[in-house]
C-alpha positions in Angstrom: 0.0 0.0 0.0 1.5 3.7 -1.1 2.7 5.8 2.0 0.9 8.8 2.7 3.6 11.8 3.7 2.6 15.2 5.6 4.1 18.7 5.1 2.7 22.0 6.9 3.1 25.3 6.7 1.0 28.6 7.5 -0.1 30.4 4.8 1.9 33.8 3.8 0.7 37.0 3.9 2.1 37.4 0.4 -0.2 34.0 -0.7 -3.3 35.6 -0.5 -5.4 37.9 -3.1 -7.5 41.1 -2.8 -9.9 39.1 -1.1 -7.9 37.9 1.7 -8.1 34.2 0.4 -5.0 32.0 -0.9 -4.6 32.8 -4.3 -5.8 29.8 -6.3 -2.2 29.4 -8.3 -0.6 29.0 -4.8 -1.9 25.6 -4.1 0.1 24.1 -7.1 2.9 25.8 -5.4 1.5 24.0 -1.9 2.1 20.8 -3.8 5.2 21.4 -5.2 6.8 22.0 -1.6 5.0 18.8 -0.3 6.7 16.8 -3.2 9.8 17.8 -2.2 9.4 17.4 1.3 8.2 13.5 0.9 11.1 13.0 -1.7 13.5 15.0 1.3 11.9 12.6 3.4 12.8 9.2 1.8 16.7 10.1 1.2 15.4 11.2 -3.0 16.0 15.0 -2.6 15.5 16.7 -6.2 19.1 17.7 -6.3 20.2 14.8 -5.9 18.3 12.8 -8.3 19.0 15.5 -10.9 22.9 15.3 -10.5 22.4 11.5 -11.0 20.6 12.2 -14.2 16.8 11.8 -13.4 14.2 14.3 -13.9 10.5 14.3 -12.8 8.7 17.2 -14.9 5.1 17.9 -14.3 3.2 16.9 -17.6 -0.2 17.6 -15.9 -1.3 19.1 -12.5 -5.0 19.1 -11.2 -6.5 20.9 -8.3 -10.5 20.9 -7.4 -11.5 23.7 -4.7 -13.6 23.7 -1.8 -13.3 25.5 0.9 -11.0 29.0 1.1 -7.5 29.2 3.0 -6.5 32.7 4.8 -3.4 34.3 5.9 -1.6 32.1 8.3 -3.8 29.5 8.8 -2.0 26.3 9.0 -2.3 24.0 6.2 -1.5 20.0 6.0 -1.1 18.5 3.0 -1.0 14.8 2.7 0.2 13.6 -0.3 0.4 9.8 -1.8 2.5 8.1 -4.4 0.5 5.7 -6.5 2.8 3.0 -8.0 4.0 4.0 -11.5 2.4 2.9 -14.8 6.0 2.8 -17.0 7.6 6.1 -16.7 4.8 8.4 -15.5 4.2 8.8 -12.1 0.8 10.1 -10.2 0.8 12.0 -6.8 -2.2 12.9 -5.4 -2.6 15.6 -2.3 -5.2 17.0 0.2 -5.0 19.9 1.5 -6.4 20.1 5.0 -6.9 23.1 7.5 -7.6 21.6 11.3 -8.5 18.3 9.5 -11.6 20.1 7.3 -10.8 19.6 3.4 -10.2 22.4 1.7 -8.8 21.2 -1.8 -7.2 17.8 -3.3 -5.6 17.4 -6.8 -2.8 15.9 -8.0 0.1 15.7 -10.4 1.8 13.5 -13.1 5.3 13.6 -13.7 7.6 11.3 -16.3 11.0 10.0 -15.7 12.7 11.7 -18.2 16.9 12.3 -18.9 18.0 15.9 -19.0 17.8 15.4 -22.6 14.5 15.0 -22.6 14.6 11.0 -23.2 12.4 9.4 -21.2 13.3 6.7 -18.2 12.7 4.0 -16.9 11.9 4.7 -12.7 14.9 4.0 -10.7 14.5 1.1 -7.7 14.5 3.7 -5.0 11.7 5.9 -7.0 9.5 2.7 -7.4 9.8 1.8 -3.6 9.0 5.1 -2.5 5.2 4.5 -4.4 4.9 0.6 -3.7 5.3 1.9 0.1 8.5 -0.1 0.0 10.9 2.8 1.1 12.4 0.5 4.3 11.6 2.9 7.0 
């Protein structure tokens, strides 16, 4: 079964819009630093993968709304691997304020060279979405 991770942060004054809400383009951001994190989190840190030659570009990113997030409150999002289909990879997220639901979505991502050729998923990338990481 994939692991679900958890990152949190409190939402920046300089994340929200006229209307004193987060900014709907910032959640993708949200997501971004939550993929990170979980990668961080499993020994796969971006750098790192990308001096070893391995890339992970978004090639589609989703996010449904439904409830507004304000300056500073403090948002967790729990994001999941799902086990890869060939090269592409899906990670889905919720995005959670004092446990209410206030948005999911998620992305897709290829293994791809810095050339641009496309990979096949390292061991340690597959492990992380089988739930396999050894922690």
């Amino acid at each position: 079964m994939p692991r679900q991770f958890t990152y949190s942060l409190h939402v920046p004054y300089a994340d929200i819009d006229a209307m004193g809400i987060v900014y709907y383009a910032n959640y993708l951001v949200y997501f971004e630093m939550a993929r990170a994190s979980l990668l961080r989190e499993v020994g796969l840190p971006y750098l790192e993968m990308e001096k070893s030659g391995v890339m992970l570009p978004v090639v589609e990113a989703h996010c449904d709304y439904k409830v507004s997030a304000h300056y500073d409150d403090e948002l967790v999002i729990h994001s999941t691997c799902l086990p890869f289909k060939g090269p592409r990879l899906r990670i889905e997220y919720e995005v959670r304020r004092a446990g209410e639901l206030l948005a999911t979505g998620h992305t897709h991502h290829v293994c791809m060279s810095p050339e641009g050729k496309v990979l096949r998923p390292t061991p340690e990338l597959r492990a992380l979405c089988d739930g396999e990481t050894g922690e």
